[in-house]
Backbone bond lengths (Angstrom), bond angles and torsions (degrees), N, CA, C in turn:
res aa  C-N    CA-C-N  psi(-1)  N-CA   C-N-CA  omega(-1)  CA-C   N-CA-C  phi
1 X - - - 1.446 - - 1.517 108.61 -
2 X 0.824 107.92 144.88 1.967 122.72 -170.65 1.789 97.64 -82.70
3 X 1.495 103.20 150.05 1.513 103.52 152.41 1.061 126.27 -68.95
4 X 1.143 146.17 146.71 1.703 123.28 145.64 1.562 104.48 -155.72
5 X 1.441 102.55 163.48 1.751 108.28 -164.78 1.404 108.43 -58.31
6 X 1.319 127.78 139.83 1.817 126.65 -145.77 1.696 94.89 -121.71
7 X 1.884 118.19 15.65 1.305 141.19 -145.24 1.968 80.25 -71.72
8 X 1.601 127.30 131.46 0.993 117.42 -177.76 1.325 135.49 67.13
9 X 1.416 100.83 21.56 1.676 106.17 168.45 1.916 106.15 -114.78
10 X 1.170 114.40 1.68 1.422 113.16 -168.51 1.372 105.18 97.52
11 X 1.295 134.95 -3.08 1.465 129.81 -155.50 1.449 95.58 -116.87
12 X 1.682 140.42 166.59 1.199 149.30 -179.49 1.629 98.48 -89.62
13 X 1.811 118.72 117.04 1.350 113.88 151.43 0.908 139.32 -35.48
14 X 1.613 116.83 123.11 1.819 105.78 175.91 1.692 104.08 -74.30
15 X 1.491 98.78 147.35 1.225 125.49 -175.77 1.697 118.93 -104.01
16 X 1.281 139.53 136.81 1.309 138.94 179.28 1.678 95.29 -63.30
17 X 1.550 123.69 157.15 0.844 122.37 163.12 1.316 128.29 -69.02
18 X 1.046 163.11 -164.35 1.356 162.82 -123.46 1.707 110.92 -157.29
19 X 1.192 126.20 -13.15 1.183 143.96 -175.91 1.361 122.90 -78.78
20 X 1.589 115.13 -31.58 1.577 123.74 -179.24 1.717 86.34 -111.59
21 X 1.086 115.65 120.00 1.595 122.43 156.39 1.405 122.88 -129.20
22 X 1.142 124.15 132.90 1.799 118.20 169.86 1.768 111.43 -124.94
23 X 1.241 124.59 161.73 1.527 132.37 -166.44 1.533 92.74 -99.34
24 X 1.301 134.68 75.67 1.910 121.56 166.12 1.013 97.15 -71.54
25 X 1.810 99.72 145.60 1.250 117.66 165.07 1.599 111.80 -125.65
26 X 1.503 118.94 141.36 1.257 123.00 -171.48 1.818 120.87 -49.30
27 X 0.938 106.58 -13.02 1.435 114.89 -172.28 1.321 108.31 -99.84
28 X 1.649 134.04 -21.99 1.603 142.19 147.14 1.473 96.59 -115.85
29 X 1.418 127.16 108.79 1.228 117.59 168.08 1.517 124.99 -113.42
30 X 1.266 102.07 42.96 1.629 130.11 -170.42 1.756 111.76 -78.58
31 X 0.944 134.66 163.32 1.524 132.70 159.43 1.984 96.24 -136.47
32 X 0.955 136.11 156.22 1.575 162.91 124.62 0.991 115.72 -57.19
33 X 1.408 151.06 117.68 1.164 151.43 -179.81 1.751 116.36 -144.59
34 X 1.130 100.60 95.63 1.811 103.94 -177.78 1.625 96.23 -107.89
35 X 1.765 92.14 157.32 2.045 89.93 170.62 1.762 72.43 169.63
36 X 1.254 76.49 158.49 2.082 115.19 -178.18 1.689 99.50 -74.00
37 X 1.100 111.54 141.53 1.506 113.78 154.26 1.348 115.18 -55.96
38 X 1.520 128.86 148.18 1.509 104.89 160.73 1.175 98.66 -67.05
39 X 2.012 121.09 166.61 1.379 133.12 141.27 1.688 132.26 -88.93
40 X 1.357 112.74 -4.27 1.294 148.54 -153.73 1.302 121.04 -129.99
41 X 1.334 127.44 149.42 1.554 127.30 179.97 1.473 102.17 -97.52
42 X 1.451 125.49 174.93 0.988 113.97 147.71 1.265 139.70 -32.97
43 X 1.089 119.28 -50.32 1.780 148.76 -141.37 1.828 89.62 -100.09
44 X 1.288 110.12 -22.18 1.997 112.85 -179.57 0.746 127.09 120.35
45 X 1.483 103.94 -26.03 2.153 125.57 -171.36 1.568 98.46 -82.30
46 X 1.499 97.13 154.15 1.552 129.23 -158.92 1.581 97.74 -74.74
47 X 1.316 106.62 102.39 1.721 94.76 171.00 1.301 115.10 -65.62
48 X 1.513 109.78 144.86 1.410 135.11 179.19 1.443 122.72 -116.77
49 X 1.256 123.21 -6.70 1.431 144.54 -151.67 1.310 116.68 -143.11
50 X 1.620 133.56 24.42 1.542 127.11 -159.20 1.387 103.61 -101.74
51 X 1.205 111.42 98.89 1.867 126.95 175.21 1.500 102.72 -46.22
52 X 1.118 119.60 -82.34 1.527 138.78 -167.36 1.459 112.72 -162.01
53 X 1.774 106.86 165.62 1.213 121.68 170.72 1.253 97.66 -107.76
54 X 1.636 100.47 169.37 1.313 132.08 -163.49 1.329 108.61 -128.04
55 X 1.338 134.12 116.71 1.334 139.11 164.33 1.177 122.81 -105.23
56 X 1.827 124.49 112.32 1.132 127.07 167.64 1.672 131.84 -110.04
57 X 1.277 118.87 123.68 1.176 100.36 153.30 1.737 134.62 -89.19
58 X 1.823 105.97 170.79 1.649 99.09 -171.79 2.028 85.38 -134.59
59 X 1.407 87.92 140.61 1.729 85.19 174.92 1.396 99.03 -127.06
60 X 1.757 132.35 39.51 1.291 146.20 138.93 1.595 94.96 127.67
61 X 1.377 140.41 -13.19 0.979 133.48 -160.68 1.815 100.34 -115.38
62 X 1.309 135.05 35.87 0.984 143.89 -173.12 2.132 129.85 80.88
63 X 1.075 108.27 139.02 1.411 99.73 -169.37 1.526 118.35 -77.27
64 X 1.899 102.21 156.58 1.893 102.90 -143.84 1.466 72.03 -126.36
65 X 1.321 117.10 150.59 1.456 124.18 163.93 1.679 119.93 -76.33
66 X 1.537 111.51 107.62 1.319 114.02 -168.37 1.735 102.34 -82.64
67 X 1.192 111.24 -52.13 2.120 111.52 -178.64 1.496 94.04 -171.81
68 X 1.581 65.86 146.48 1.831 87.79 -173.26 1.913 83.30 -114.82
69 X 1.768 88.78 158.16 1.661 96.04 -172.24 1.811 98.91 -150.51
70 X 1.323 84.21 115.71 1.449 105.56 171.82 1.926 106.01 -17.82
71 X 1.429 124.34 134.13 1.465 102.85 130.44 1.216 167.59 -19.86
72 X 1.274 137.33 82.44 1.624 121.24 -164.49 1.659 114.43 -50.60
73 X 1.496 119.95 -22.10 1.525 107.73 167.26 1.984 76.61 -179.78
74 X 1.553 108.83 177.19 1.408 122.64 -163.82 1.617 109.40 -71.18
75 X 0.940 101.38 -27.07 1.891 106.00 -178.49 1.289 103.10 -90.20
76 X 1.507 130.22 -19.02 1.473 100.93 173.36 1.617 97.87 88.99
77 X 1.839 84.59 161.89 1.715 92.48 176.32 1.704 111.49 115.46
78 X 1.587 118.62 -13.42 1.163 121.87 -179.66 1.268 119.08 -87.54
79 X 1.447 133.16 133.67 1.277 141.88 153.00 1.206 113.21 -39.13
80 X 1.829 113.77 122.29 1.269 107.73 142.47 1.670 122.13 -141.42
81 X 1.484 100.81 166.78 1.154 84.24 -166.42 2.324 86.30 -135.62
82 X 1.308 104.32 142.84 1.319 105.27 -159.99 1.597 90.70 -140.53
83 X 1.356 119.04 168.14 1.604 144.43 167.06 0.928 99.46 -113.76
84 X 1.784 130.33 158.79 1.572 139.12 -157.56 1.337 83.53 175.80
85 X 1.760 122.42 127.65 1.083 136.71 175.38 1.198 108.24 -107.20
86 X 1.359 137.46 124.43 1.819 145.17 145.81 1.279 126.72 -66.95
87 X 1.143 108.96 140.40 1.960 106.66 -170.26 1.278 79.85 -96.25
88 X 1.539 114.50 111.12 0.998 125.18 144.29 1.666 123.40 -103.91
89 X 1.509 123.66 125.87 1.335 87.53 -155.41 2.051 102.38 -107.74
90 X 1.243 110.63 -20.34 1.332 107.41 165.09 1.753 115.10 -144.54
91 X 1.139 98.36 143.20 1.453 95.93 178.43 1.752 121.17 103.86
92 X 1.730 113.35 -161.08 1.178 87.02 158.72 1.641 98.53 -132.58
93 X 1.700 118.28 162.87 1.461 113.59 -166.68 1.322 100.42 -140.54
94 X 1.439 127.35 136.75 1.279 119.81 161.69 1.417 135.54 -92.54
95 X 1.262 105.88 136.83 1.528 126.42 -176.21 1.300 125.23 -93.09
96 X 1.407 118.28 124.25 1.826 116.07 158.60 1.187 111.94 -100.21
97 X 1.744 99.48 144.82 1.840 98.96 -158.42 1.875 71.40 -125.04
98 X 1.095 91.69 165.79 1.892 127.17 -177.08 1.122 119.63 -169.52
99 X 1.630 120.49 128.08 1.267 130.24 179.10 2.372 111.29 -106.07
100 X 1.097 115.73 120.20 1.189 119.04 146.17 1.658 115.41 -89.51
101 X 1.689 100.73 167.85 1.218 144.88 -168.75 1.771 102.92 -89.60
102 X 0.955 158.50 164.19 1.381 149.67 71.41 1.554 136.49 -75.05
103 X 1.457 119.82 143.06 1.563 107.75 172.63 1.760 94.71 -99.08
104 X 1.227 124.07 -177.51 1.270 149.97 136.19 1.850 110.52 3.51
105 X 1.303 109.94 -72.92 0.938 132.78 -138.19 1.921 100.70 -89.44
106 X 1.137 100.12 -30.58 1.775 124.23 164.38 1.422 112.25 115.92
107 X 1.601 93.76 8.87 2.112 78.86 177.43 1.275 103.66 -83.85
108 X 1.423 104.22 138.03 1.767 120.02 159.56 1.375 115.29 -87.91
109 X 1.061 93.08 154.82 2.161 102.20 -177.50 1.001 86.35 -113.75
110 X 1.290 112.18 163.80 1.646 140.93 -136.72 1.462 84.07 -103.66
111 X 1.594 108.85 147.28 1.558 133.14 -170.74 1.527 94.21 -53.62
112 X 1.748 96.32 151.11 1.714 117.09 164.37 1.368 90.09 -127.81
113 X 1.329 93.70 139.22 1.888 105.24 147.25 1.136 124.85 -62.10
């Protein structure tokens, strides 16, 4: 079963961790976001099956799915590096960004900074 923000089900939003933060401001409301594929499962074993990652940002009220990005091939291991825009609408606000994993099958692994 996949994560996804639970915002309006009675349940507490998952939140990005606290570790990746940036200051957007409404007038550039861009983020940069590079990071490695995993090559690995949780559990240690060699992924064979990695659909895409998932990039979210959280601007304190739970994390929103900013772009999801294909796989570079099933094992993982490719660089990427992507842009992800925040509605920010005045001012400037800070953001925590977090990337998950997907395989094939639709489970997501639990957020990275």
């Amino acid at each position: 079963m996949g994560c996804t923000s639970l915002t309006g089900t009675g349940e507490a939003p998952l939140h990005c961790p606290s570790s990746v933060q940036a200051k957007i401001k409404a007038a550039q409301p861009t983020v940069h976001v590079s990071y490695t594929e995993p090559s690995v499962t949780v559990e240690g074993d060699l992924l064979t099956s990695l659909a895409k990652t998932s990039i979210y940002y959280d601007l304190g009220r739970g994390r929103t799915l900013a772009k999801e990005v294909p796989a570079t091939r099933p094992s993982g291991g490719g660089e990427i590096s992507e842009t992800i825009t925040i509605p920010v609408t005045s001012g400037e606000q800070r953001v925590k960004i977090c990337v998950t994993a997907s395989d094939y099958n639709g489970s997501e692994s639990p957020m990275t900074p």
